[in-house]
PDB file of N, H, CA, C and O in Angstrom:
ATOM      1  N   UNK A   1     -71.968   0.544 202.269  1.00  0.00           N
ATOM      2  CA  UNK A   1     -72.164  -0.124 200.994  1.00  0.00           C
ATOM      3  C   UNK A   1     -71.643   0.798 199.888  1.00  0.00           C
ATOM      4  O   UNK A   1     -72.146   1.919 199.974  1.00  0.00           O
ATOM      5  N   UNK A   2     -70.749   0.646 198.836  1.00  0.00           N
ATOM      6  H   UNK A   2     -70.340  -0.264 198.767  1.00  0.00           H
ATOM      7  CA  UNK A   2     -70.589   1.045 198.071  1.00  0.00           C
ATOM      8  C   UNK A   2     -71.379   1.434 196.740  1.00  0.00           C
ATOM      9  O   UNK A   2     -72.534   1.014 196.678  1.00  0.00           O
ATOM     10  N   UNK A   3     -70.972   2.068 195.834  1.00  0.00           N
ATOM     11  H   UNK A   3     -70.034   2.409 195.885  1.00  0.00           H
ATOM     12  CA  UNK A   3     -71.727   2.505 194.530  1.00  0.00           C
ATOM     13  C   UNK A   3     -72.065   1.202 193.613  1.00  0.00           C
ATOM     14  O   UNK A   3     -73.137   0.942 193.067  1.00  0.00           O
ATOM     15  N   UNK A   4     -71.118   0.619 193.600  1.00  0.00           N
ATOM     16  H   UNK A   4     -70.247   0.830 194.044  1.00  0.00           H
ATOM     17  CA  UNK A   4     -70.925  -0.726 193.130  1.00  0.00           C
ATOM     18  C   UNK A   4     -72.186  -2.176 193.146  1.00  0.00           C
ATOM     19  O   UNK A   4     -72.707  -2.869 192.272  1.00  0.00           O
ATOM     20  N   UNK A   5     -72.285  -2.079 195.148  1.00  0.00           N
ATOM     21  H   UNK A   5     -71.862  -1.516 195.858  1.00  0.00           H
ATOM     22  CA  UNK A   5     -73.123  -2.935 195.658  1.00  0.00           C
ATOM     23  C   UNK A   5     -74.461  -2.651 195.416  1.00  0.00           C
ATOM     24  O   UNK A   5     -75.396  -3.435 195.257  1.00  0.00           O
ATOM     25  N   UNK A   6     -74.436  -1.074 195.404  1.00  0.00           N
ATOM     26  H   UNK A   6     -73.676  -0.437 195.533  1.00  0.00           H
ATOM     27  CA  UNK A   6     -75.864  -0.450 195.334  1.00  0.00           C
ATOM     28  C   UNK A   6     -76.687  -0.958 193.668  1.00  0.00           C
ATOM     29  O   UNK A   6     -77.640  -1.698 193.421  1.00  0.00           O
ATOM     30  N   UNK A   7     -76.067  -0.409 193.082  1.00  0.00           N
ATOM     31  H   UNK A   7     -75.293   0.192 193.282  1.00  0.00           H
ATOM     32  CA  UNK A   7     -75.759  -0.605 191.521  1.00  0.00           C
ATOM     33  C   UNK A   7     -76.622  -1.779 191.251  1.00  0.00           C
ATOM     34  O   UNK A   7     -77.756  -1.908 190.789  1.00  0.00           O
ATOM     35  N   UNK A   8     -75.482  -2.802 191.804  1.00  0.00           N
ATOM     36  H   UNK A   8     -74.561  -2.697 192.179  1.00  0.00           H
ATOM     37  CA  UNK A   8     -76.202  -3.914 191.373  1.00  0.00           C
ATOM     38  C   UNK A   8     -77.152  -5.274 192.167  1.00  0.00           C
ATOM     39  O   UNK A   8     -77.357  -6.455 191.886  1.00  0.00           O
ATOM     40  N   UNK A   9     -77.669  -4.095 193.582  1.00  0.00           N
ATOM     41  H   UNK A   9     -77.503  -3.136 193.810  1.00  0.00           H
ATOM     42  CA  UNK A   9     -78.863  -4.406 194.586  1.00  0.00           C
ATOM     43  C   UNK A   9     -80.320  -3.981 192.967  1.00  0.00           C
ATOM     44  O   UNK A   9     -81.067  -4.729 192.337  1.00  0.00           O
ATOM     45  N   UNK A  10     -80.129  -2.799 192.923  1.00  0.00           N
ATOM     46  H   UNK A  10     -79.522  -2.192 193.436  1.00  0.00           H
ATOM     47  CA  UNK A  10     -81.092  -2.008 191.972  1.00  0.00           C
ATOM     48  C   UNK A  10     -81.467  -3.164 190.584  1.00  0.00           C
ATOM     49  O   UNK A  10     -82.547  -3.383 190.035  1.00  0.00           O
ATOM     50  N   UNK A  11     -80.024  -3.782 190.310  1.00  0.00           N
ATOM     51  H   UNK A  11     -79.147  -3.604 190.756  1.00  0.00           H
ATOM     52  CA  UNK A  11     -80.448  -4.136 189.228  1.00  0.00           C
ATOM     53  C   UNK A  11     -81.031  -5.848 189.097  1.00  0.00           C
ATOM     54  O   UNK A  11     -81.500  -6.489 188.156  1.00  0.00           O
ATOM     55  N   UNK A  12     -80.779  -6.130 190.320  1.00  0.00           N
ATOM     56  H   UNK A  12     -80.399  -5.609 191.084  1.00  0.00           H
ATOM     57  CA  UNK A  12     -81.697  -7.252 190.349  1.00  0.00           C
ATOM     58  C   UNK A  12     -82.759  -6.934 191.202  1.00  0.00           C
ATOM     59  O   UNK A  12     -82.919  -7.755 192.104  1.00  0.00           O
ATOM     60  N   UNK A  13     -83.268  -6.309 191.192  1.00  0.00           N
ATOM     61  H   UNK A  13     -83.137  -5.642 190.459  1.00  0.00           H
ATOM     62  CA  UNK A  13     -84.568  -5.755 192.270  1.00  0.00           C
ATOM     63  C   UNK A  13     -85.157  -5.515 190.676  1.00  0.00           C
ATOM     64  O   UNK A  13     -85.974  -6.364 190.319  1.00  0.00           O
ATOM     65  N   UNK A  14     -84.877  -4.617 189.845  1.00  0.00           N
ATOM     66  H   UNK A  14     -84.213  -3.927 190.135  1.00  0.00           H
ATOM     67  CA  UNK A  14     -85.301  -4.321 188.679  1.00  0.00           C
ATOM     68  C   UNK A  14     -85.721  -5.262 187.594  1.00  0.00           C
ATOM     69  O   UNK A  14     -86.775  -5.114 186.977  1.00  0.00           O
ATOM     70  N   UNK A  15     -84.504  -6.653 187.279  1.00  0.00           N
ATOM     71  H   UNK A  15     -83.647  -6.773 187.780  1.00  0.00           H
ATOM     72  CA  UNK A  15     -84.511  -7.114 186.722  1.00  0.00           C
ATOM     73  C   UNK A  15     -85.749  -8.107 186.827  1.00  0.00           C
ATOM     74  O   UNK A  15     -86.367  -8.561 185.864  1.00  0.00           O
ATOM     75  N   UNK A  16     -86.066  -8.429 188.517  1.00  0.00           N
ATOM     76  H   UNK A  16     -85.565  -8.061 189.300  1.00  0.00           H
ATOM     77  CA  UNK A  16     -86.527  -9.360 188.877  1.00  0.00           C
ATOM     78  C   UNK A  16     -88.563  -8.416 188.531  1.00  0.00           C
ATOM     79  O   UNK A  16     -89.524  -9.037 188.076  1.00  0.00           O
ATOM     80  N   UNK A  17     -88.571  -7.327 188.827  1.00  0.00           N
ATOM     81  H   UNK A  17     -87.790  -6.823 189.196  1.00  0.00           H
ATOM     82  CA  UNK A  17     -89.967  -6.470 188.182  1.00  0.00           C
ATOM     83  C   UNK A  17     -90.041  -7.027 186.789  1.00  0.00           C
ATOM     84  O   UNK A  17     -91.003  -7.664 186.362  1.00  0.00           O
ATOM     85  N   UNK A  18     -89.047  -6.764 186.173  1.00  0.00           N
ATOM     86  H   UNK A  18     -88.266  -6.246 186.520  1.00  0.00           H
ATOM     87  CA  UNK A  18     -89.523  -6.957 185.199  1.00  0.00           C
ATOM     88  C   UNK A  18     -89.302  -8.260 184.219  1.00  0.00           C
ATOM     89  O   UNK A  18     -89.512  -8.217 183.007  1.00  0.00           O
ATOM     90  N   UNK A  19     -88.817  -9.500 184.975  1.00  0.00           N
ATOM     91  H   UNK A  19     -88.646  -9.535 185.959  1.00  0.00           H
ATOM     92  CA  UNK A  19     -89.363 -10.248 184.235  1.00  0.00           C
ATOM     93  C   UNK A  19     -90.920 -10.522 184.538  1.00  0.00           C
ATOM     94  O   UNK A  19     -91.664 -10.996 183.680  1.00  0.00           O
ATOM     95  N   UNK A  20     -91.492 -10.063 186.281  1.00  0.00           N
ATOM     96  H   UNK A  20     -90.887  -9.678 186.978  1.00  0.00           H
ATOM     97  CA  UNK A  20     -93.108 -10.144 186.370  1.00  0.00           C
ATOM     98  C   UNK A  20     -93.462  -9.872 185.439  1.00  0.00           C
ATOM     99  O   UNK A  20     -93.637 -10.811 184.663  1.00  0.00           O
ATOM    100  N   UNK A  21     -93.777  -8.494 184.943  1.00  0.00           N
ATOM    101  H   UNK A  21     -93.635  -7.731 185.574  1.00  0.00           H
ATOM    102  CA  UNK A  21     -93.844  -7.445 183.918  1.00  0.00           C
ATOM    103  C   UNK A  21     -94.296  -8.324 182.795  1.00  0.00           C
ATOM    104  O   UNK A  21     -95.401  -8.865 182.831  1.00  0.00           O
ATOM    105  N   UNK A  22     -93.722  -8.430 182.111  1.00  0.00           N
ATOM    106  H   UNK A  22     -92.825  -7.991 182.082  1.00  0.00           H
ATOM    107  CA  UNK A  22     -93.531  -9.558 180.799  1.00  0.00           C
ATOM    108  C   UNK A  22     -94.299 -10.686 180.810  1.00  0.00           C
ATOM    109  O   UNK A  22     -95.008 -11.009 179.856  1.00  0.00           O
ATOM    110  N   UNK A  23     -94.201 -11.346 181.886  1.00  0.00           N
ATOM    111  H   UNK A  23     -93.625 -11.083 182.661  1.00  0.00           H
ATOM    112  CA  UNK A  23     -94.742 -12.565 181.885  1.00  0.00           C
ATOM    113  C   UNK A  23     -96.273 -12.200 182.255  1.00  0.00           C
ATOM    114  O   UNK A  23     -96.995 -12.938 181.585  1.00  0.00           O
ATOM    115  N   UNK A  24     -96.973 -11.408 183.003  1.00  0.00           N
ATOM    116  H   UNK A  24     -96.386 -10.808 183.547  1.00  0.00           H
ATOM    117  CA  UNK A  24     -97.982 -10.763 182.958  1.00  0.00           C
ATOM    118  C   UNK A  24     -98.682 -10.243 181.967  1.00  0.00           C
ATOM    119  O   UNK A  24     -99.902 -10.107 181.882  1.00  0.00           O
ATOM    120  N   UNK A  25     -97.983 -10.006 181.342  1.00  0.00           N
ATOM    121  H   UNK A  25     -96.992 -10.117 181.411  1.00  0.00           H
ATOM    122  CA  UNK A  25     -98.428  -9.164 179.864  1.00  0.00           C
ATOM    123  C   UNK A  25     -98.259 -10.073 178.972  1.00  0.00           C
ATOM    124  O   UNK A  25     -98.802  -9.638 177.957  1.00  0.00           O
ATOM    125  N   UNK A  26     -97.770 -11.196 178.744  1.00  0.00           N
ATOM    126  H   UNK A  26     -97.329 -11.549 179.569  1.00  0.00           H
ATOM    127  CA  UNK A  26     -97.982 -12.560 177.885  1.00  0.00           C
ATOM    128  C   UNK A  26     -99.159 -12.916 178.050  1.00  0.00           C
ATOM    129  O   UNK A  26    -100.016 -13.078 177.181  1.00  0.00           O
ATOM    130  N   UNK A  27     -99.298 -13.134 179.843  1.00  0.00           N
ATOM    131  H   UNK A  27     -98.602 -13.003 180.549  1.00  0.00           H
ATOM    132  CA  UNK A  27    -100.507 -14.133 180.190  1.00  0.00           C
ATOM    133  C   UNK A  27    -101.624 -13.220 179.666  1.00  0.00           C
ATOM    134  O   UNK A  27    -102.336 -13.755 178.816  1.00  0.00           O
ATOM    135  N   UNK A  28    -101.865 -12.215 179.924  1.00  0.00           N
ATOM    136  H   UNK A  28    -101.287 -11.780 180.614  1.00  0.00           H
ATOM    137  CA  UNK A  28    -103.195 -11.114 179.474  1.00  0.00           C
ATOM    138  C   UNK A  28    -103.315 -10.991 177.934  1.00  0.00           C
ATOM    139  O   UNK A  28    -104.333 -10.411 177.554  1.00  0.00           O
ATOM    140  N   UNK A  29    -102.485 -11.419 177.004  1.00  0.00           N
ATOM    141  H   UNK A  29    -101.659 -11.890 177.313  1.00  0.00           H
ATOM    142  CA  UNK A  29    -102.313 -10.968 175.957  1.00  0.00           C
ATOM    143  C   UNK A  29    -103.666 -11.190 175.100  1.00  0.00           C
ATOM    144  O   UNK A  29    -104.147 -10.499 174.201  1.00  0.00           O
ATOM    145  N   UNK A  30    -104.125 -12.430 175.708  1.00  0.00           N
ATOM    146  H   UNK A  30    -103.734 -12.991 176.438  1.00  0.00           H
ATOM    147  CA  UNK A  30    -105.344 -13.086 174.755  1.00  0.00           C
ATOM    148  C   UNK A  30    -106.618 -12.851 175.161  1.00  0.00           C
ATOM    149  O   UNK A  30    -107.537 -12.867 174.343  1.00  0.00           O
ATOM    150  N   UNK A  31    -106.864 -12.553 176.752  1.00  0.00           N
ATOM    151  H   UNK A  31    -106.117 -12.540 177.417  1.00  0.00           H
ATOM    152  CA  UNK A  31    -107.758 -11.768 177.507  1.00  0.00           C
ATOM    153  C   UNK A  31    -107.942 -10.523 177.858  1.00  0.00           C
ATOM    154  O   UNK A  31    -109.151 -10.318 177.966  1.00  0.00           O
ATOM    155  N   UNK A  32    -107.320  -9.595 178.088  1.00  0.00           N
ATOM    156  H   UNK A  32    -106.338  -9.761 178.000  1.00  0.00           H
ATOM    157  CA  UNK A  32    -107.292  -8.897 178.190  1.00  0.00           C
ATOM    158  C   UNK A  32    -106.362  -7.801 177.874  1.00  0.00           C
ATOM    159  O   UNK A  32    -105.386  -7.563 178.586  1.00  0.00           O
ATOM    160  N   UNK A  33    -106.702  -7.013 176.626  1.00  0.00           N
ATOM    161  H   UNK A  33    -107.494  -7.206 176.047  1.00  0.00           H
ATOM    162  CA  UNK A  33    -105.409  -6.584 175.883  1.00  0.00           C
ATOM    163  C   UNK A  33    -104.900  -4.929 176.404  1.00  0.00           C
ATOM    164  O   UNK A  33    -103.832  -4.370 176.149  1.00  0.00           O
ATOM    165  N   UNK A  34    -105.918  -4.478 177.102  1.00  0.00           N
ATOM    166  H   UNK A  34    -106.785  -4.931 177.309  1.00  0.00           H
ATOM    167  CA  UNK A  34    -105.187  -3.233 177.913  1.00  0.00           C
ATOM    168  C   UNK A  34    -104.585  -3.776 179.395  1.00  0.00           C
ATOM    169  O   UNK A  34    -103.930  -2.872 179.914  1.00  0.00           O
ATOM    170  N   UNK A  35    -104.613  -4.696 180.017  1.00  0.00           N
ATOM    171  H   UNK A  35    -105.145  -5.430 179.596  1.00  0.00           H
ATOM    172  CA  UNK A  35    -103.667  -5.140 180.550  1.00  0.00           C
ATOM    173  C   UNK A  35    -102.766  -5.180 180.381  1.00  0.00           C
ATOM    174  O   UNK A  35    -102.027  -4.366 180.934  1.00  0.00           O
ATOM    175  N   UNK A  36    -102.218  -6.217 179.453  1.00  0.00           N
ATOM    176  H   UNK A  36    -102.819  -6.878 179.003  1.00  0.00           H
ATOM    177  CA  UNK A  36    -101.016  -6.339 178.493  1.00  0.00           C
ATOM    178  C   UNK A  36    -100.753  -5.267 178.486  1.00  0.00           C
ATOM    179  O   UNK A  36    -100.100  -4.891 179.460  1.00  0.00           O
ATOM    180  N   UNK A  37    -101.123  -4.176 177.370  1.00  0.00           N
ATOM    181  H   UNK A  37    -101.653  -4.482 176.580  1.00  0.00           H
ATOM    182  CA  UNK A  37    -100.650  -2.784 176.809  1.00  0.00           C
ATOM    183  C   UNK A  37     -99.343  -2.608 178.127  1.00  0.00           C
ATOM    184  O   UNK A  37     -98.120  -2.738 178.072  1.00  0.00           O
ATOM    185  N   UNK A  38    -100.522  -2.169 179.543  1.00  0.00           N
ATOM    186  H   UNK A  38    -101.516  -2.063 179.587  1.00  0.00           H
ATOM    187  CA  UNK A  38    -100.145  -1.379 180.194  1.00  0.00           C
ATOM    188  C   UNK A  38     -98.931  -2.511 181.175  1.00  0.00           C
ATOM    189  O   UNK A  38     -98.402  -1.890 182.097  1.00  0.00           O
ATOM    190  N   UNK A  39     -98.715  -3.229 181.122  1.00  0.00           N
ATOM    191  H   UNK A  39     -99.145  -3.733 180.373  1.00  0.00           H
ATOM    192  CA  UNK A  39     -97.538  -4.628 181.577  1.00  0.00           C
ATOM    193  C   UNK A  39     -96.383  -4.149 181.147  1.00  0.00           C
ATOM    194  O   UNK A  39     -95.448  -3.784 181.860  1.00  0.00           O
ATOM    195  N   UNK A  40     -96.458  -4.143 179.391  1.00  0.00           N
ATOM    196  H   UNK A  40     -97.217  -4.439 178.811  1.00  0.00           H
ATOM    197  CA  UNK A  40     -95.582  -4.213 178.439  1.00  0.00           C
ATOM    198  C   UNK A  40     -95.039  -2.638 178.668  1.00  0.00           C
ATOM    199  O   UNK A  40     -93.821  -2.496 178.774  1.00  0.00           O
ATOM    200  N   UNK A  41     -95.858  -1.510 178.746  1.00  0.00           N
ATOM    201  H   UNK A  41     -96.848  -1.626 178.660  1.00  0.00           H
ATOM    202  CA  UNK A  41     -95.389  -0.212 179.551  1.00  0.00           C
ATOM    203  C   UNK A  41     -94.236  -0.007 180.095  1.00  0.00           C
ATOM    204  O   UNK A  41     -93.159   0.455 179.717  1.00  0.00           O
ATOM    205  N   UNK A  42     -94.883  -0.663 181.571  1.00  0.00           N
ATOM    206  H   UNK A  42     -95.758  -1.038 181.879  1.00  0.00           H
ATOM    207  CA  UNK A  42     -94.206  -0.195 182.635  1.00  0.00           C
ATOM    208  C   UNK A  42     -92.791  -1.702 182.812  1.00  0.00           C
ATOM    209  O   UNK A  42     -91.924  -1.652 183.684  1.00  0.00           O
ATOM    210  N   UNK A  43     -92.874  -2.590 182.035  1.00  0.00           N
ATOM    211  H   UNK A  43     -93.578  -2.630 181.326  1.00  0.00           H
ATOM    212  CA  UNK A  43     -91.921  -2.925 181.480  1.00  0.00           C
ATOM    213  C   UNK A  43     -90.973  -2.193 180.922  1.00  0.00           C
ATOM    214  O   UNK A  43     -89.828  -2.072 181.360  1.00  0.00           O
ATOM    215  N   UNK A  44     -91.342  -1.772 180.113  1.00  0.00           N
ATOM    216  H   UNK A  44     -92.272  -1.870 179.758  1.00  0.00           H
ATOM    217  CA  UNK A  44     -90.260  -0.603 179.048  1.00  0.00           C
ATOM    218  C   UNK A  44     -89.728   0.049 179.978  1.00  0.00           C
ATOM    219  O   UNK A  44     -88.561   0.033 180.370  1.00  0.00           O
ATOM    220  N   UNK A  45     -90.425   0.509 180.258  1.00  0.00           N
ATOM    221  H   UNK A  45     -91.373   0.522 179.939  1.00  0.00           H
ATOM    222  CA  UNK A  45     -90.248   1.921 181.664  1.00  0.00           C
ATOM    223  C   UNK A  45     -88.646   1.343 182.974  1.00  0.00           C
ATOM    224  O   UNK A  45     -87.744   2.016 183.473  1.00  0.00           O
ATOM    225  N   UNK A  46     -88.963  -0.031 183.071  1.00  0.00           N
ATOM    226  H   UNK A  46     -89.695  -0.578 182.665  1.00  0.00           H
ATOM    227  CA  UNK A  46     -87.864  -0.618 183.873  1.00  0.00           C
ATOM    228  C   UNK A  46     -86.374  -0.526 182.950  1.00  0.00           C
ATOM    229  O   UNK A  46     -85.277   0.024 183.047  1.00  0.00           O
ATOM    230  N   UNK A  47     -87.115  -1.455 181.988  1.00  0.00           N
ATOM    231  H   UNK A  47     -88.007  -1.902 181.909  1.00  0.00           H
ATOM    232  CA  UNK A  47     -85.872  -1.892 181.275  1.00  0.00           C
ATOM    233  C   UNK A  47     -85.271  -0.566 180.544  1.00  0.00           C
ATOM    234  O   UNK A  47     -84.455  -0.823 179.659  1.00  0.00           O
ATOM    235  N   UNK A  48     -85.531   0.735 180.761  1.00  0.00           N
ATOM    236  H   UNK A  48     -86.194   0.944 181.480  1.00  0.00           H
ATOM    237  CA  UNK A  48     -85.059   1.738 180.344  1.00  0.00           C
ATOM    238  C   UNK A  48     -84.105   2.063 181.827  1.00  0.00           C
ATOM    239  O   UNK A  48     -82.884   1.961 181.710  1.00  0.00           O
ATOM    240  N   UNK A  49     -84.604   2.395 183.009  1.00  0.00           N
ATOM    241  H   UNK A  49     -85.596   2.478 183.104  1.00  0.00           H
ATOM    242  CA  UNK A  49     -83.647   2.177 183.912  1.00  0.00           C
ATOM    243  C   UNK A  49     -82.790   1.299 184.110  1.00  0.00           C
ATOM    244  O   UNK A  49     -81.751   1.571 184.711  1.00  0.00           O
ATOM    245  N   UNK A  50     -83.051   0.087 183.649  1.00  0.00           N
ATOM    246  H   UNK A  50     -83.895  -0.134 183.160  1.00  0.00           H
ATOM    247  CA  UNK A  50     -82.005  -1.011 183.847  1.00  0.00           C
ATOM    248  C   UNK A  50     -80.589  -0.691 182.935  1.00  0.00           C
ATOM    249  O   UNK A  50     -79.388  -0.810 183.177  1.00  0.00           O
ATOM    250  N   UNK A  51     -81.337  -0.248 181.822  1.00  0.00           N
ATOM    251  H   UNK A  51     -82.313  -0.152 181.626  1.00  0.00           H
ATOM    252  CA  UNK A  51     -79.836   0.239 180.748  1.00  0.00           C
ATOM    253  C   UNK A  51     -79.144   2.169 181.663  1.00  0.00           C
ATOM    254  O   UNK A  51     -77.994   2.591 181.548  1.00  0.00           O
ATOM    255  N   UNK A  52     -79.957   2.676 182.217  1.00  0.00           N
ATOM    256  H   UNK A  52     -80.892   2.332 182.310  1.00  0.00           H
ATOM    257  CA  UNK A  52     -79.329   3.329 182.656  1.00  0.00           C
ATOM    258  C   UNK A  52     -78.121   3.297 183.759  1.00  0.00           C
ATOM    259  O   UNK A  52     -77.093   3.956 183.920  1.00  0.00           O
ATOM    260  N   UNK A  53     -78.717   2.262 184.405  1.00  0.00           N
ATOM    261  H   UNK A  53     -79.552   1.727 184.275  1.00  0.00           H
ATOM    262  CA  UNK A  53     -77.479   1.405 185.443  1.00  0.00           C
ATOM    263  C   UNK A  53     -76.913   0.935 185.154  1.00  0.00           C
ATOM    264  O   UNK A  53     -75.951   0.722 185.891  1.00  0.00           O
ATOM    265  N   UNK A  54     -76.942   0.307 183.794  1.00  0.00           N
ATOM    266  H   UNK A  54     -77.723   0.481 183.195  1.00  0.00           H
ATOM    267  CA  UNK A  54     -75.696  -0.445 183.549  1.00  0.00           C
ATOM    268  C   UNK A  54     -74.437   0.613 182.257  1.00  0.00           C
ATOM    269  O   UNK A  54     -73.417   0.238 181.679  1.00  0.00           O
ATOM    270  N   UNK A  55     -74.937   1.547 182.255  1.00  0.00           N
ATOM    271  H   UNK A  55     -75.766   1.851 182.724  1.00  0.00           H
ATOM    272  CA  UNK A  55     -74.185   3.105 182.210  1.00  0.00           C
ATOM    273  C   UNK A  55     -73.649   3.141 183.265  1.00  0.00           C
ATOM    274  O   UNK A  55     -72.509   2.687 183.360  1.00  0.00           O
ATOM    275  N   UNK A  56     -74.252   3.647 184.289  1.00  0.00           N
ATOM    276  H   UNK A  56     -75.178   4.017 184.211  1.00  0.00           H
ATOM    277  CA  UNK A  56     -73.157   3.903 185.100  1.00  0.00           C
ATOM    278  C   UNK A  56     -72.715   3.112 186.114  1.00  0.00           C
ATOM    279  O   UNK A  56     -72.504   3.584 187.232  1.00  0.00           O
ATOM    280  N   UNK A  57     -72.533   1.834 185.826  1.00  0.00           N
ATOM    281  H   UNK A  57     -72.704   1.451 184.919  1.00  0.00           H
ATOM    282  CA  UNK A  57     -71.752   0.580 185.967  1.00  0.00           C
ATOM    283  C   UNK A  57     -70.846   0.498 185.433  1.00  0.00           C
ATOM    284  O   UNK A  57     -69.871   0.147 186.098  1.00  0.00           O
ATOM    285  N   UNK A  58     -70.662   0.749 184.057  1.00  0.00           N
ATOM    286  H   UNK A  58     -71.454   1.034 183.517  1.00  0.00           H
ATOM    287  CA  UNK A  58     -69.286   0.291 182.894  1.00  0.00           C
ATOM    288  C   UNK A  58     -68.387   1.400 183.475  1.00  0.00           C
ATOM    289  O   UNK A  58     -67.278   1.136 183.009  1.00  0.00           O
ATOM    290  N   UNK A  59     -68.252   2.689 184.377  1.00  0.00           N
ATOM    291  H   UNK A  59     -69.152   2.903 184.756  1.00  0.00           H
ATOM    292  CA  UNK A  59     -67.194   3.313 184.846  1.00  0.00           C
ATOM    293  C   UNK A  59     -66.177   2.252 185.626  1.00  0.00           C
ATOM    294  O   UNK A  59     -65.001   2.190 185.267  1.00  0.00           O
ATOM    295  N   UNK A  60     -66.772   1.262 186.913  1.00  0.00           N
ATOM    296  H   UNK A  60     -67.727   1.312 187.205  1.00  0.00           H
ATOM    297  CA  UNK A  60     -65.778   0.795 187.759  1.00  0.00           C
ATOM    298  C   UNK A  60     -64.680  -0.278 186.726  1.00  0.00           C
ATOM    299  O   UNK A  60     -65.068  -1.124 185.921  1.00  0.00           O
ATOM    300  N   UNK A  61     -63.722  -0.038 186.947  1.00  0.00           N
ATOM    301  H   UNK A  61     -63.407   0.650 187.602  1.00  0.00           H
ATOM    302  CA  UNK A  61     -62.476  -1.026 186.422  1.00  0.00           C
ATOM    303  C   UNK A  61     -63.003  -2.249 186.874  1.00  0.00           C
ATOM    304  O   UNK A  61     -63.702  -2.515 187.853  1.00  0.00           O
ATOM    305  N   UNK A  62     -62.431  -3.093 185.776  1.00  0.00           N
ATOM    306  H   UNK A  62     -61.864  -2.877 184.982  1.00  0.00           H
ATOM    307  CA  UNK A  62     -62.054  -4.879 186.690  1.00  0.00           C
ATOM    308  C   UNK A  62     -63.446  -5.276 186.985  1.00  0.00           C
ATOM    309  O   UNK A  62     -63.495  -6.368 187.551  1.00  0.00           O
ATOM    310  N   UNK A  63     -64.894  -4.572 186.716  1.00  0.00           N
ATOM    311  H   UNK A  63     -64.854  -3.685 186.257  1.00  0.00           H
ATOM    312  CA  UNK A  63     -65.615  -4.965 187.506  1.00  0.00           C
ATOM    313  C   UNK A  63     -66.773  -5.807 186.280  1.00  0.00           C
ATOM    314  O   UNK A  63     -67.266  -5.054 185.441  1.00  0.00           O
ATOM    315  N   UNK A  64     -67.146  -7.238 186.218  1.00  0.00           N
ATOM    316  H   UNK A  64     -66.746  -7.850 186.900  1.00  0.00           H
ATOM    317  CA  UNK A  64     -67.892  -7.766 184.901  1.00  0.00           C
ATOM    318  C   UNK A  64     -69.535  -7.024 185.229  1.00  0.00           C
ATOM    319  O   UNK A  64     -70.234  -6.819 186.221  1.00  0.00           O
ATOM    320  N   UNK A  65     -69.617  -6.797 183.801  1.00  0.00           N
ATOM    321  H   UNK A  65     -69.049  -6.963 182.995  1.00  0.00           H
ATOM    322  CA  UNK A  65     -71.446  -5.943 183.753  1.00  0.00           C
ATOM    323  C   UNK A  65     -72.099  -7.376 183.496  1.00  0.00           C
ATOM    324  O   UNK A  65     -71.558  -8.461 183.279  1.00  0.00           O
ATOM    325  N   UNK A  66     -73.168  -7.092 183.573  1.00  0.00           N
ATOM    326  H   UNK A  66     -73.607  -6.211 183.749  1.00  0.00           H
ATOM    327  CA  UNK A  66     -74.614  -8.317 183.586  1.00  0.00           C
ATOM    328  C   UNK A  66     -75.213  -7.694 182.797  1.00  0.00           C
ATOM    329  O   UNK A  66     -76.320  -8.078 182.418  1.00  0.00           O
TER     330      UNK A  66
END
């Protein structure tokens, strides 16, 4: 498997956390608000790796980013 395939195995494995993430931390928002807090977290926490992959994604030529 290439750098490429890997890349973007990670980033829908990632993407797919964290739309849970979010939508978890919506649903808690009105019940339980350190839930949420900690949703909305480890959300961030993804979607900070997710922009890191898609860094070092924009190297391959020819290849469209998501």
């Amino acid at each position: 498997m290439n750098r490429y395939n890997t890349i973007k195995q990670n980033q829908q494995r990632l993407r797919k956390r964290y739309k849970q993430l979010i939508e978890q931390a919506y649903n808690f928002r009105q019940t339980d608000s350190e839930i949420s807090d900690i949703s909305d977290f480890q959300a961030i926490k993804i979607l900070n790796k997710l922009n890191r992959l898609k860094y070092l994604q924009r190297g391959e030529p020819n290849l469209p980013l998501q």
